[in-house]
C-alpha positions in Angstrom: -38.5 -42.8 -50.5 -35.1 -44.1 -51.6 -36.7 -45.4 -55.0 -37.8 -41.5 -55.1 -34.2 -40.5 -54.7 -32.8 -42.3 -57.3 -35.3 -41.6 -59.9 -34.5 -37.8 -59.1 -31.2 -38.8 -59.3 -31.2 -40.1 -63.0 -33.6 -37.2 -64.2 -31.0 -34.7 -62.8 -28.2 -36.6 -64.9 -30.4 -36.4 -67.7 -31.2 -32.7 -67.3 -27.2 -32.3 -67.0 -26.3 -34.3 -70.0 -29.0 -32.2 -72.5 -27.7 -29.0 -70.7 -24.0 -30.5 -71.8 -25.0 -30.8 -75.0 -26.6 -27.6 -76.1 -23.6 -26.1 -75.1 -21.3 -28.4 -76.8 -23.3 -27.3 -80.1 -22.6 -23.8 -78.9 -19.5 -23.8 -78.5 -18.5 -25.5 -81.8 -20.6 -22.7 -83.3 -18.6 -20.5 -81.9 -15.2 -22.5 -83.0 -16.4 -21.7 -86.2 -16.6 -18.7 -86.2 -13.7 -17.9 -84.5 -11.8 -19.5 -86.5 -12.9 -18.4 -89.6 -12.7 -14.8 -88.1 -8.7 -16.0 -87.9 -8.1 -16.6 -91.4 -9.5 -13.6 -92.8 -7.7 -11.6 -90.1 -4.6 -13.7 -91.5 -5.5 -12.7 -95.2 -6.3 -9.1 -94.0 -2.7 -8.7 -92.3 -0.7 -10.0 -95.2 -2.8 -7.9 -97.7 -2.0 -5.0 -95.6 1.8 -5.7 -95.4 1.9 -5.9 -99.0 0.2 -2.2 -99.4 -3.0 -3.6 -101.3 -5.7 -1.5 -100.1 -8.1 -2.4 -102.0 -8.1 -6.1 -101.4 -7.6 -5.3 -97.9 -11.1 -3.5 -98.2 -12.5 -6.3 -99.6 -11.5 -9.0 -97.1 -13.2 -6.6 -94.8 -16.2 -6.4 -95.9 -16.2 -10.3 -96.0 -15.6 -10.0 -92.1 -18.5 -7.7 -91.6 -21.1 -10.8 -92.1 -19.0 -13.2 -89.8 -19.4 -10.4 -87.1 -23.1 -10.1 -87.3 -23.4 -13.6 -86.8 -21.0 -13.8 -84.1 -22.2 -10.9 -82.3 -26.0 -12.0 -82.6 -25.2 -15.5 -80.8 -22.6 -14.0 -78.5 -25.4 -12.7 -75.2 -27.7 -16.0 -76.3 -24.4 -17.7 -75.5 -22.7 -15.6 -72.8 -26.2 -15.9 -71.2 -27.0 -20.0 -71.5 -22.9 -20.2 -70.3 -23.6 -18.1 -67.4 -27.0 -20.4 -66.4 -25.5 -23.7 -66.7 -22.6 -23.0 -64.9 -24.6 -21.5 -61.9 -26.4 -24.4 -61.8 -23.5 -26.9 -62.1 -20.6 -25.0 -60.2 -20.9 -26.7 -57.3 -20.4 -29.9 -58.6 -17.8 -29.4 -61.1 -15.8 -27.3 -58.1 -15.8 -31.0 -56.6 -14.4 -32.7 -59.5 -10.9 -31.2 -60.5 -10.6 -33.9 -63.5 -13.9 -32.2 -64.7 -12.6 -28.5 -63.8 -9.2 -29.6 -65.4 -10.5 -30.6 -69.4 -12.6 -27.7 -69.5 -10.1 -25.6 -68.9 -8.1 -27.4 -71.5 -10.8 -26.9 -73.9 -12.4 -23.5 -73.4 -10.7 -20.1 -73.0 -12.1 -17.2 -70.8 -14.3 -16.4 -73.5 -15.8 -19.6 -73.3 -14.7 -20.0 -77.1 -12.1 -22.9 -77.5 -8.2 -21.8 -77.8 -9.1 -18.7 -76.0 -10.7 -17.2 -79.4 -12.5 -14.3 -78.6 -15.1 -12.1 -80.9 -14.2 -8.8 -79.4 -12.2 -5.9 -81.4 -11.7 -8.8 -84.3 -13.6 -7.8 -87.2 -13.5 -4.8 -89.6 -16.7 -3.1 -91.4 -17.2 -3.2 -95.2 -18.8 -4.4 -97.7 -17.1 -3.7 -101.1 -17.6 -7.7 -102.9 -20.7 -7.3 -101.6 -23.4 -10.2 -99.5 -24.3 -11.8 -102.9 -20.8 -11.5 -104.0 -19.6 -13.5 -101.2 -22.3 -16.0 -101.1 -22.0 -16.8 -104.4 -18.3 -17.6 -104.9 -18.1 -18.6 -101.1 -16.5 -22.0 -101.3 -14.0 -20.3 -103.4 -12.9 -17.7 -101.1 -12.4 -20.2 -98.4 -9.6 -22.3 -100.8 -6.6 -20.7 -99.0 -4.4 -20.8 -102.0 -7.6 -18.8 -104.0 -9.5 -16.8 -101.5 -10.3 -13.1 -102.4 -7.0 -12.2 -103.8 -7.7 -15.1 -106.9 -11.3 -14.6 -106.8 -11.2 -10.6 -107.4 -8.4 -11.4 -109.9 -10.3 -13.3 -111.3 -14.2 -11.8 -111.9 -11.4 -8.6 -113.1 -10.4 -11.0 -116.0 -11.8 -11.8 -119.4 -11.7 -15.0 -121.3 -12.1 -15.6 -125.2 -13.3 -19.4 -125.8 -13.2 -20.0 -129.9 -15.8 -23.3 -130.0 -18.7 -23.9 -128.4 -19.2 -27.9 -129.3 -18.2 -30.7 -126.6 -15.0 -28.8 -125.6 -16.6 -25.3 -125.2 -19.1 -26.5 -123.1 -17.9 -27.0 -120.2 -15.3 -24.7 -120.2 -18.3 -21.6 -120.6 -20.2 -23.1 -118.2 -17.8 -23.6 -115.5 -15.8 -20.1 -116.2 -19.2 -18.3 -116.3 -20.2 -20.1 -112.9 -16.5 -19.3 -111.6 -17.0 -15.4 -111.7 -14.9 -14.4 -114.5 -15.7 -11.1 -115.6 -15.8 -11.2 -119.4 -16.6 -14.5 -121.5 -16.2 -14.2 -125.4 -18.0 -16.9 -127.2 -16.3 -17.5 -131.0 -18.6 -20.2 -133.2 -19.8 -20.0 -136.9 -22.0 -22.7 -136.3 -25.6 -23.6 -135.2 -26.7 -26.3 -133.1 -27.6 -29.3 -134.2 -29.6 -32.6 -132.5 -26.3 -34.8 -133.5 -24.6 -31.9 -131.1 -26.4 -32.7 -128.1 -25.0 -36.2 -126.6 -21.6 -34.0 -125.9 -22.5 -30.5 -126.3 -24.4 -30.6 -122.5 -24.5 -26.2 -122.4 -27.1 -26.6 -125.2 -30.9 -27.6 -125.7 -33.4 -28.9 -128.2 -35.1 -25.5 -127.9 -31.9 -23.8 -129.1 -31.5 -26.7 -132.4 -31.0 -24.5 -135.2 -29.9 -21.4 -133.6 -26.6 -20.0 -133.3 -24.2 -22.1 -130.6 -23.0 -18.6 -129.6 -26.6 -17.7 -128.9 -27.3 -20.9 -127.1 -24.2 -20.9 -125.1 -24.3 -17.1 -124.2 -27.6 -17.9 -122.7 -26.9 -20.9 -121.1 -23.9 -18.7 -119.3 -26.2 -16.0 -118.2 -28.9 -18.3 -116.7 -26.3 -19.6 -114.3 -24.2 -16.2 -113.5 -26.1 -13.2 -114.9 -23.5 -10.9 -112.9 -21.1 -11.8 -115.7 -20.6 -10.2 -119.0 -20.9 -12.6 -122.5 -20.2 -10.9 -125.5 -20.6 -13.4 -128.8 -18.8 -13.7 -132.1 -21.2 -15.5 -134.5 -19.3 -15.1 -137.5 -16.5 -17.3 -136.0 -13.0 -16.4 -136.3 -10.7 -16.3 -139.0 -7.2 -14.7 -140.2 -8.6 -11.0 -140.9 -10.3 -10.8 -137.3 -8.5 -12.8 -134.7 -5.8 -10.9 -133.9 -8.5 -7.7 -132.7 -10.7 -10.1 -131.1 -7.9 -12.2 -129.0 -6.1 -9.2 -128.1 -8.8 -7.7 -125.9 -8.9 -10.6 -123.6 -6.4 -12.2 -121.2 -6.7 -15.7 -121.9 -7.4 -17.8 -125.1 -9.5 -21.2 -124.4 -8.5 -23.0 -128.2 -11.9 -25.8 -128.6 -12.4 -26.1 -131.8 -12.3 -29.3 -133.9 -9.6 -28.4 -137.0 -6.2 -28.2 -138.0 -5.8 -24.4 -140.0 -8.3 -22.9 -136.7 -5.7 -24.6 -134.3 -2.6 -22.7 -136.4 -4.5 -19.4 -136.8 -5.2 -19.6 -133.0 -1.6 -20.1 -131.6 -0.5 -17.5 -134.2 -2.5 -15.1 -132.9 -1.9 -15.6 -129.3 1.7 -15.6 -130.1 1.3 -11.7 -132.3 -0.6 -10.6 -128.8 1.7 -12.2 -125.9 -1.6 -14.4 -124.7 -1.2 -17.7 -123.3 -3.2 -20.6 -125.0 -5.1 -23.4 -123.4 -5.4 -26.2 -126.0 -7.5 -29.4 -125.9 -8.8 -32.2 -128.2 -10.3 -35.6 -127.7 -11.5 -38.0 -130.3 -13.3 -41.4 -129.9 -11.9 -42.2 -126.1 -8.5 -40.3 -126.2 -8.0 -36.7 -125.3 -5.1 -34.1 -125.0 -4.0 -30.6 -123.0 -1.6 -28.4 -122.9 -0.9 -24.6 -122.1 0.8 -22.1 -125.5 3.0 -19.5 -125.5 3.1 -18.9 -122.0 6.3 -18.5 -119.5 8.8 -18.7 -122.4 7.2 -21.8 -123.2 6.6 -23.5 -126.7 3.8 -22.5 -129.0 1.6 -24.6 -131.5 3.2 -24.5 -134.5 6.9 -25.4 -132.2 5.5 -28.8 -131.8 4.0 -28.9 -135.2 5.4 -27.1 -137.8 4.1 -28.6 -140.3 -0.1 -30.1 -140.3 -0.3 -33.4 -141.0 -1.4 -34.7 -144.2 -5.2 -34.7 -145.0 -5.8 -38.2 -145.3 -4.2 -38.7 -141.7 -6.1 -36.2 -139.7 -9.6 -37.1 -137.7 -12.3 -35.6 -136.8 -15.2 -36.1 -134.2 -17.7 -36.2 -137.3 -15.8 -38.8 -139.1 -14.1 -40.7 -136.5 -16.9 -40.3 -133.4 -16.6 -38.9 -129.7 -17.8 -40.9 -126.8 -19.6 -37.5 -125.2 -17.9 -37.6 -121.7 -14.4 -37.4 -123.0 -14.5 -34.0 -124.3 -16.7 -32.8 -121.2 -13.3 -34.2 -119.1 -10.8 -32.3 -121.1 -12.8 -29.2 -121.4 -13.3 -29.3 -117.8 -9.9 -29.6 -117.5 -9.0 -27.0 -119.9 -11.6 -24.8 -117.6 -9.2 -25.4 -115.1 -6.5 -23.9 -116.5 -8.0 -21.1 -117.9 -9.2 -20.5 -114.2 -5.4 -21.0 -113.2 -3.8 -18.7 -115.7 -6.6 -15.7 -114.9 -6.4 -15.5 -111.1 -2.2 -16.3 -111.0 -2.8 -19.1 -108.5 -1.1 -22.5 -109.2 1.0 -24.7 -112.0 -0.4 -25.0 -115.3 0.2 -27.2 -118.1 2.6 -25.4 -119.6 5.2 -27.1 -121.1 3.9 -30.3 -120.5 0.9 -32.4 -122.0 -1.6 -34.2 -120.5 -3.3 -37.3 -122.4 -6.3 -39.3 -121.5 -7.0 -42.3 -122.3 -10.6 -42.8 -121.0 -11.0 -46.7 -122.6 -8.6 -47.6 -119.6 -9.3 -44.9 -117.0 -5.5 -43.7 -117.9 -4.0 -40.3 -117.3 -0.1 -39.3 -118.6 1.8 -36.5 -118.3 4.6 -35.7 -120.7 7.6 -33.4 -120.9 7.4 -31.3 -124.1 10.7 -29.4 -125.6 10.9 -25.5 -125.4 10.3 -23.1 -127.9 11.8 -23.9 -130.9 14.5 -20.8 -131.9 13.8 -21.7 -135.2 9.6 -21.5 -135.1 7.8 -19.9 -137.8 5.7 -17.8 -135.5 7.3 -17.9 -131.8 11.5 -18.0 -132.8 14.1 -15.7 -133.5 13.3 -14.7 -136.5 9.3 -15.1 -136.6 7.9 -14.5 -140.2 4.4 -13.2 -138.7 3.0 -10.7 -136.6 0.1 -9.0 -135.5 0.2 -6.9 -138.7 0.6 -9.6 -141.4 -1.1 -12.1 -140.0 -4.2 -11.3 -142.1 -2.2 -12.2 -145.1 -1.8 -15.7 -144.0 -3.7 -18.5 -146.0 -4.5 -20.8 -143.2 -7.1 -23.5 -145.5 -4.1 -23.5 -148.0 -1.3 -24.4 -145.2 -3.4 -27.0 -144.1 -5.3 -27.7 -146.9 -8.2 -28.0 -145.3 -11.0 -25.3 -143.7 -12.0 -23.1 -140.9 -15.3 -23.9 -140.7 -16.2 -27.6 -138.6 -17.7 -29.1 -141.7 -16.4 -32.5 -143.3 -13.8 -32.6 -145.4 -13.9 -31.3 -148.5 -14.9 -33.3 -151.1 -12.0 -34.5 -153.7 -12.3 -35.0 -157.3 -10.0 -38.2 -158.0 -11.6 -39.8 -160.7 -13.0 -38.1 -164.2 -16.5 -37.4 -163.8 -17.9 -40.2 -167.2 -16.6 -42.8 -164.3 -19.2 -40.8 -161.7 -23.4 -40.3 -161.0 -25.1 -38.2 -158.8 -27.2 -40.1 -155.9 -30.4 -39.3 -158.3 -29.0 -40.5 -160.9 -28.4 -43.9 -158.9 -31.8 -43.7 -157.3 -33.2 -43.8 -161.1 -31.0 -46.9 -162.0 -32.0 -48.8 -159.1 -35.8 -48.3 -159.9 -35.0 -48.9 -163.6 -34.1 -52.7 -162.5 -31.0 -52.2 -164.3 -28.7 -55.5 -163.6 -26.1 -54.0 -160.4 -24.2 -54.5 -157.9 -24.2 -51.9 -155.0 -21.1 -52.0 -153.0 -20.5 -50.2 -150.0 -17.1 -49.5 -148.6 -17.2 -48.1 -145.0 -16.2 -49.7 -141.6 -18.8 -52.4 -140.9 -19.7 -50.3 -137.5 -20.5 -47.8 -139.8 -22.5 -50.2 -142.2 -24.5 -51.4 -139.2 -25.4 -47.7 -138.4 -27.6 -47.2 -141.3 -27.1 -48.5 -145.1 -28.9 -48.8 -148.3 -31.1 -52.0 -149.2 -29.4 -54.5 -151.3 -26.2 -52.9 -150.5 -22.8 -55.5 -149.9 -20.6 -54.1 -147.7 -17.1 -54.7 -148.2 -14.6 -52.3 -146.2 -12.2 -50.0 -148.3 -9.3 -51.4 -146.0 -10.4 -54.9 -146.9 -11.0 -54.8 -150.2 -8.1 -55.5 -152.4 -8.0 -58.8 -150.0 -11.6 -59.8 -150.3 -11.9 -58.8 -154.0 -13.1 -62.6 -154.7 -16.2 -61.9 -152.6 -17.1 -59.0 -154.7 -16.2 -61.3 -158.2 -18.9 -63.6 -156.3 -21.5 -61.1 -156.3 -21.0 -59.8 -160.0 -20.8 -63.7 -161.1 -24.4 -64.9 -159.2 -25.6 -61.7 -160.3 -25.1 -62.3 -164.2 -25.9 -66.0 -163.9 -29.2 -65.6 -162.9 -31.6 -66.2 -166.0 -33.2 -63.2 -167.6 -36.4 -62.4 -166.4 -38.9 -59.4 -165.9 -39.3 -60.2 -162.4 -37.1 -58.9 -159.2 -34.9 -62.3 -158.2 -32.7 -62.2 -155.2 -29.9 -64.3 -154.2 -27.7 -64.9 -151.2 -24.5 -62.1 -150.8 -22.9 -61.2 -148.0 -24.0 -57.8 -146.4 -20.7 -57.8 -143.7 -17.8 -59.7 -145.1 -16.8 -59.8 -141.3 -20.1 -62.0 -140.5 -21.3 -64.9 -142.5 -24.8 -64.0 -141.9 -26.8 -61.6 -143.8 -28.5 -61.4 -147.8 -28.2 -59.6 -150.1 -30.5 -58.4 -152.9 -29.7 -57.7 -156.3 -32.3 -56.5 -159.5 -31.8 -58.3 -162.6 -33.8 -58.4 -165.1 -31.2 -58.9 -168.4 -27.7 -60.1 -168.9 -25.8 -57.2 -169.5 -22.6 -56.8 -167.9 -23.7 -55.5 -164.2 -22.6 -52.4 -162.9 -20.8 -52.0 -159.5 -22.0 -48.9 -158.0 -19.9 -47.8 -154.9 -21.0 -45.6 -152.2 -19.3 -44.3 -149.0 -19.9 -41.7 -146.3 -19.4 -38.8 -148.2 -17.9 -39.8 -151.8 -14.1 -39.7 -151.4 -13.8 -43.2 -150.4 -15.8 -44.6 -153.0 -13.4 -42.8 -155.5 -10.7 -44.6 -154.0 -12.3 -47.8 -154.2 -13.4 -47.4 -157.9 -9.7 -46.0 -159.0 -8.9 -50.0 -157.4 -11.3 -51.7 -158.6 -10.7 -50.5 -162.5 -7.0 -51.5 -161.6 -8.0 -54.5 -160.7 -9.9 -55.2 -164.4 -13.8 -54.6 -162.5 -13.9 -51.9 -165.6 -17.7 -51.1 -164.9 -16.8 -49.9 -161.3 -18.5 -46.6 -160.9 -18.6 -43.8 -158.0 -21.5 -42.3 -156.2 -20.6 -38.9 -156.1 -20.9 -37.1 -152.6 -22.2 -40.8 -151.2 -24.4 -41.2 -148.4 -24.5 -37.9 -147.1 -25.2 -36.6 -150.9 -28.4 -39.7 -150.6 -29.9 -38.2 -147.7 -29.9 -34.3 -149.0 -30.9 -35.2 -152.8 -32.6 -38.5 -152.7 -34.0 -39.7 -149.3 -34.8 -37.1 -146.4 -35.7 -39.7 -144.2 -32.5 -41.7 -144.7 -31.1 -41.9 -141.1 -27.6 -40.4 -141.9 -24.9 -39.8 -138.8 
């Protein structure tokens, strides 16, 4: 009998500790509730004081689903309360430690803190259910909430790229809720695009990135409105485009679109968010925005062509641009809703090789800026007139650069022209003068690679190859000798065609033909007087010549 007694004993602790626990859940689910009840109350009273009706409304409506929740647990709750305290009164009326922490914890509504459901919420529904599910977890970011959210899907956003930059930024202002997106690219996708350009596909390669991106944007928030600009922008549209938006997202990937940009933004008082990243470095800042500095006050005049760099000539590792974009989404999202510090006035720079971030201090608008001082020079009427290619010498569009003509043409062939001598077995020598980690991208056979950079210094390697190449007896058949194919590696041959002893030619190739102008105009300095150019190089190879070629 006694065994019987404890055995009841335990089960009845048992049964206790369950009961316990269900009601622990219960009353955390109502903590919840409550309290989230509290802080749109606290929202709702502020908005109130500050005569903003409409907001007000809205929070409301955001309460109405809180209530239904609340309400619907509230007899399930008051109900289980009411049983497990009949059953456990007794005993807890026994133990005043017991009776003393729950009244600690639980008020007479049996919610903790005293929180009670009743008389607390407010009907309405003007965001809407699927309005507040979607942007849910950014409603309940006190410093956003409704106020930055509704601010923020009333907003509309121009974006002038869509490559590695533009990406993310669409995607994450289109996921955000803000109301209008502009999309601004001349360009169609391409496979090279896709290791950084992550809003577009291989079904879209070949169609228009606005196309692409506009549809990647509506897939994930088709409450949103997208309105594209395939023709890209340029000096006689951009100041109609940018003024119907709020905010200017600047991604693009040149100097004369990053002028024409900050120009316009400055002719239609809009602020300017402004990245760039190249090979593992990237920058941000905010334009034109609080009184603060524009484009063209921190560069007033674009640096020289043969100094600038670009993602197609100098390489991207993908994630960099996704960061600063990101980033750049970020203050775009900032600048729309009114909520937080941006970057204006400052800079941000990445350096991703090392996992560094800096932040500098830039100097205010210059009094004396072309576009932004005392006496600006152009406005929202003129601005058309403006030659932006010929400021910068260089163009709108994200192609390479142009090609340059440094050399008379009798010292130049075309890549078919080349691809004839070659077959002809004409005696040569075919020198290549890109970066070796270029070289060892792709490169033509028989080819000796000696770096522009390096090659005044290693000129004697070259007088090598010409020397073995016109020592070699004459004979109808293809010979071959060593050469070097990397004059940074010791390893590697090279093959040369002779057949006769005339005086070889040095054919020179590069990337896209201004290089190898560069090299000949040396060379022929240097007394190597059958130096001659490839005009338009690889790139001109893989059009004319060789559609397989694998060119980068």
């Amino acid at each position: 009998m006694g065994e019987m007694d404890e055995e009841d004993v335990i089960m009845r602790r048992i049964a206790k500790l369950k009961q316990e626990s269900v009601r622990e859940e219960m009353v955390l689910r109502f903590a919840r509730i409550m309290k989230e009840t509290r802080e749109f109350k606290e929202q709702l009273a502020f908005l109130e004081r500050g005569q903003e009706a409409e907001n007000a409304e809205s929070l409301a409506g955001g309460k109405s689903e809180l209530v239904c929740e609340a309400q619907s647990l509230e007899p399930e709750g008051q109900q289980f309360t009411k049983k497990t305290q009949q059953n456990e009164g007794d005993k807890k009326s026994h133990d005043p430690e017991v009776k003393k922490q729950e009244g600690r914890r639980l008020g007479s509504c049996g919610m903790e803190n005293g929180s009670c459901a009743a008389g607390v919420f407010a009907s309405g529904h003007s965001m809407g259910a699927d309005f507040i599910r979607r942007y849910s977890r950014q409603l309940l970011v006190p410093s956003f909430g409704v106020s930055g959210q509704k601010k923020l899907s009333k907003s509309a956003v121009l974006i002038v790229g869509m490559g590695g930059l533009g990406s993310p930024i669409a995607s994450y202002l289109a996921a955000s809720g803000v109301g209008q997106l502009g999309l601004v690219d001349s360009d169609v996708v391409e496979l090279s695009n896709l290791h950084r350009q992550i809003i577009h596909t291989e079904a879209f390669i070949g169609q228009p990135k606005v196309a692409s991106a506009a549809s990647a944007c509506l897939a994930l928030n088709s409450s949103i409105q997208v309105k594209e600009y395939g023709r890209g922008l340029n000096a006689a549209n951009a100041v109609e485009i940018i003024s119907q938006y709020d905010v200017v997202v600047d991604a693009t990937d040149n100097i004369p679109s990053r002028y024409l940009i900050s120009d316009a933004c400055v002719a239609t008082a809009k602020p300017l968010v402004s990245g760039a990243a190249l090979g593992l470095e990237g920058q941000l800042s905010v334009y034109n925005h609080k009184n603060g500095p524009c484009y063209r006050c921190l560069f007033p005049v674009p640096p020289p062509p043969g100094t600038r760099q670009r993602c197609s000539d100098n390489g991207v590792l993908g994630v960099v641009p996704g960061i600063i974009g990101t980033l750049q989404a970020l203050e775009a999202i900032k600048l729309a809703s009114g909520v937080g510090d941006t970057l204006n006035s400052r800079m941000l720079l990445l350096d991703a090789f090392s996992t560094r971030i800096h932040m500098v201090k830039l100097r205010g608008r210059s009094p004396d800026c072309f576009a932004c001082g005392d006496a600006p020079q152009i406005f929202a009427a003129n601005l058309h007139e403006f030659d932006y290619e010929g400021f910068t010498q260089s163009t709108l569009s994200e192609e390479g650069p142009k090609a340059q003509e440094l050399i008379p043409v009798n010292d130049r062939l075309s890549s078919a022209e080349l691809k004839k001598h070659l077959e002809s077995g004409k005696r040569h020598v075919l020198l290549d003068v890109r970066d070796s980690h270029e070289y060892a991208i792709s490169s033509l056979p028989s080819s000796l690679n000696i770096p522009l950079s390096l090659l005044k210094e290693r000129l004697s390697i070259l007088q090598s190859a010409v020397d073995s190449v016109v020592s070699v007896p004459e004979n109808p058949q293809e010979k071959e000798h060593r050469g070097l194919q990397d004059v940074g590696s010791s390893e590697g041959v090279c093959s040369f065609s002779v057949p006769s002893r005339e005086t070889p030619s040095i054919y020179v190739v590069c990337r896209r033909g201004n290089d190898s102008q560069k090299a000949v105009q040396l060379l022929r300095s240097e007394g190597f007087s059958s130096a001659v150019d490839v005009v338009g190089g690889l790139d001109s190879w893989a059009k004319d010549v060789d559609e397989k070629f694998p060119f980068y």
